[in-house]
C-alpha positions, 0 to 999 in steps of 0.5 A: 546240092543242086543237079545241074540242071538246075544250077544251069537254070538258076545261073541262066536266071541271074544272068537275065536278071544282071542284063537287065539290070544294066539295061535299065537307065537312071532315073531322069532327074529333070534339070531344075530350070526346068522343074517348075517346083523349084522357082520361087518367087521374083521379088526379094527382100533384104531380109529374106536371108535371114528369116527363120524358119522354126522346126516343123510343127504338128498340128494334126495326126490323120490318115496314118501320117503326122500334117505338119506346117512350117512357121517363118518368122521376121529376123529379130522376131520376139514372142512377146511381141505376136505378130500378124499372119499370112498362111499360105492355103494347101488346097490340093495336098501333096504329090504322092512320093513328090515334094511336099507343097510346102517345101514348093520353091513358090510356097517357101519363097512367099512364106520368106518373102512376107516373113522379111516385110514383117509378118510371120508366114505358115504353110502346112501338109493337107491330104486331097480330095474329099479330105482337103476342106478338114485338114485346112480348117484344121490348120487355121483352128490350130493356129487360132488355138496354139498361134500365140506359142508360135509368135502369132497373133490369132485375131490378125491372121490372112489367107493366101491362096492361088491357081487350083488351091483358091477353089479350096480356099473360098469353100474354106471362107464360105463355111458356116459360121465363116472362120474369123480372119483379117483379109484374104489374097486369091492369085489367078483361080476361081470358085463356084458358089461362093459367099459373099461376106461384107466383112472380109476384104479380099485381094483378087489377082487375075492374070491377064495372059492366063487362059481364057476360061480361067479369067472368065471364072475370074470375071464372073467371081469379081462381078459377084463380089461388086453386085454384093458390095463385098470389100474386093480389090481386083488387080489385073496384070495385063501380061501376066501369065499364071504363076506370074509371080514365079514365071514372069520376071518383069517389073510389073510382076514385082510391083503386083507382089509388093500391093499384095504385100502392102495390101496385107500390112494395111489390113493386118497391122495394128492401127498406130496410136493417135489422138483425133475425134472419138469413134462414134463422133467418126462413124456418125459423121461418116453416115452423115455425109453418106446421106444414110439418114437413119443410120445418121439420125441413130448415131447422133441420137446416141451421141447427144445422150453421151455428150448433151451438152454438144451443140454442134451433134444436135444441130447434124442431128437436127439436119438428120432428122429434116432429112428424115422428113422428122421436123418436130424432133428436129425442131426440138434439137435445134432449140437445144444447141441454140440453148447451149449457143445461141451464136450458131446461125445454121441451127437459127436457118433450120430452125427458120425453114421449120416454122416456114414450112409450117407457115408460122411466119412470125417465129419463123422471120424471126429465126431467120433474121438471127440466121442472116445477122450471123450468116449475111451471106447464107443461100438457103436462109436468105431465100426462105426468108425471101419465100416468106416475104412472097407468101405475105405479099411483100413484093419489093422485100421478096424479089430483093431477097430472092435475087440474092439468094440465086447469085448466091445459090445459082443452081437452087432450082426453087429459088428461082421458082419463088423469084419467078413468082415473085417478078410476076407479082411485081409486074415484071413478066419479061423476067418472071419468064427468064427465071421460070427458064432456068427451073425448066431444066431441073424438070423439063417435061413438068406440065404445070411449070411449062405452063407458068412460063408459057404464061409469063412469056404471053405476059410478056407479049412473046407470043411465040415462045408462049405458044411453043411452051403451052403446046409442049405442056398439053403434050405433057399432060396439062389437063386444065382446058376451062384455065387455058380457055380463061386465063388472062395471063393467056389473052395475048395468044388466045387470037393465035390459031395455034393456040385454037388447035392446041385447046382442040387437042385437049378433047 
């Protein structure tokens, strides 16, 4: 039994421990609108309600606990039938003795939200710090490997990620080799060093009410992505704060979340079924009016070996190849369709401008004939055949058909080039003048053409205006001071003493 003295002291104890026992408040639980945690986000779906939620999974064991990710899954959604996935990126780990981020109002409310528009929906527990970047290359590789017990299609899987969890996100993304996935959404956060990949198109969402080092981060990671050419879509919410989807209940917040959603239908959805033209005839045909030339004359070549009996790709092959400065191979595939079709006048044209460039005028008026009888009114056959006509100096056909070809074509520079060639030949340099004018602004500081019209103009007896275009030739860098001195085209201004002071600053 205790002396008193030391029951009095043993008592004494007690009886401060019990005052501050009752001194101690409660705990303060902050009122929820308040907690930031608890707000989810501002759009809703009908379906929302009735969206599943399977039971924690765990897809990984480390650090003494079990990381565990939460499946949402569309009402009515079958396993037979995987679906498409957004996982919503836990790049900061969870609070210590805090709720887990997955079970954030903003996580479960998105997870929901895109689960009810169609899709599943994952978020997952990660640790912090040096140990993040492993558990969310965990989660993903999981699901890429389990993904289809669970209702998902691995090969159509998107990352969603914002504010502090996208710097973990785009390290995520920029690995190598770069994980396998279909798109990537980033809200209102920014990353250094990151990869650009031309295979991944992603969504960036800046919030134009965040603070200003934020959305200059934002910015320069946007500029990066448009100087690579990398498949970046950027939204700006002009009064968005950060955390808009939670925060700001406003109409331009919930039109932003649903582009996002549609924004991921359109790249995880599986495309519907149709009929149209083959695929390689699609993606040549693309190269082709992106004047990629290579790419073009490459696709068509493999096309024409699968289907040599198309004349239609050996003639774009053809124009590829003209383009490619490849006249013989494209000669040779022009005669090809006109094997097949002798009715197509285009590949009768090109195979006209071929033999004209080569100045084989015989087959080339020859194919050129055939074009027009096909094609009356074609620009380009009309004036190389009128070309032809001027180089074997058949003046009255030439200038005929050069007039039409520039109704026809009026901004075909060197149609009227030829056309003012062929007025000059004609005797009719007041027109040969007029025509050389409308070259002048497809090369206005070309020195020999300043020339031709200053001539057609002394021809013409304006004298004037052939002083001032032989004056802006000279100080183009026309160099030929014995023509200037000895061309009879020039006899009309060679008394000017304008013309004397332009030849002496020749020396």
């Amino acid at each position: 039994m205790p002396t008193p003295s030391r029951l009095a002291i043993a008592m004494l104890g007690a009886a401060t421990i019990a005052q501050a026992q009752a001194a101690t408040p409660a705990p303060h639980k902050m009122r929820p609108e308040h907690d930031l945690l608890l707000y989810g986000v501002v759009e809703t779906l009908p379906a929302v309600e009735r969206v599943r939620v399977p039971s924690s999974v765990t897809y990984k064991s480390a650090g003494g606990r079990e990381l565990q990710m939460d499946v949402y899954l569309p009402p009515g959604a079958a396993k037979n039938a995987p679906l498409p996935a957004v996982v919503f990126v836990n790049g900061v780990g969870d609070w210590p003795g805090g709720t887990k981020l997955r079970q954030w109002g903003q996580y479960t409310s998105w997870a929901k939200l895109a689960a009810a528009s169609g899709m599943a929906a994952v978020t997952f527990d990660a640790r912090g710090e040096a140990d993040n970047a492993e558990d969310v290359a965990a989660a993903f590789t999981y699901l890429r490997d389990k993904g289809a017990s669970l209702g998902i299609d691995p090969s159509r899987i998107a990352l969603w990620a914002c504010s502090a969890n996208v710097r973990s996100a785009l390290a995520f993304l920029s690995a190598t080799p770069p994980p396998p996935l279909g798109a990537a959404v980033l809200y209102y956060g920014a990353g250094e060093n990151v990869a650009m990949r031309p295979d991944l198109p992603v969504l960036l969402v800046r919030a134009g009410r965040d603070r200003p080092q934020m959305n200059e981060m934002l910015d320069r990671l946007a500029t990066q992505a448009i100087a690579a050419n990398a498949p970046w879509t950027v939204i700006n919410v002009p009064s968005g704060h950060h955390a808009f989807d939670v925060l700001d209940d406003t109409d331009e917040s919930r039109v932003v979340i649903r582009r996002t959603l549609a924004y991921l239908h359109e790249r995880l959805d599986a495309p519907p079924s149709k009929s149209g033209p083959p695929a390689d005839a699609r993606a040549a045909l693309a190269h082709f009016f992106a004047r990629e030339w290579p790419e073009a004359e490459a696709s068509y070549a493999a096309y024409v070996a699968a289907h040599p009996d198309d004349a239609d790709a050996h003639v774009l092959l053809g124009n590829a190849q003209v383009e490619a400065q490849k006249p013989d191979e494209a000669a040779a595939n022009f005669r090809k369709a006109l094997a097949i079709d002798p009715g197509i006048g285009e590949a009768w044209a090109m195979l006209g401008r071929i033999e004209a460039d080569k100045k084989n005028y015989e087959p080339a008026v020859e194919a050129l004939i055939k074009a027009l009888t096909l094609m009356p009114d074609d620009a380009e056959a009309t004036f190389q055949l009128g070309k032809i006509r001027l180089a074997r100096q058949e003046t009255d056909a030439a200038v005929a058909l050069l007039e039409k070809a520039v109704r026809l074509a009026p901004g075909n520079g060197w149609a009227w080039n030829s056309l003012a060639y062929a007025y000059l030949a004609a005797k009719q340099p007041a027109k040969a003048a007029s025509s050389f004018e409308r070259v002048l602004p497809f090369a206005p500081k070309n020195p020999t053409l300043l020339y031709n019209t200053a001539c057609a103009y002394a021809l013409a007896g304006t004298n004037a205006k052939a002083i001032e275009l032989l004056d802006r030739a000279v100080a183009e860098g026309f160099k030929d001071k014995t023509g200037i001195m000895n061309d009879s085209d020039l006899a009309g201004i060679r008394s000017d003493p304008r013309f004397s002071e332009i030849v002496k600053r020749m020396d």
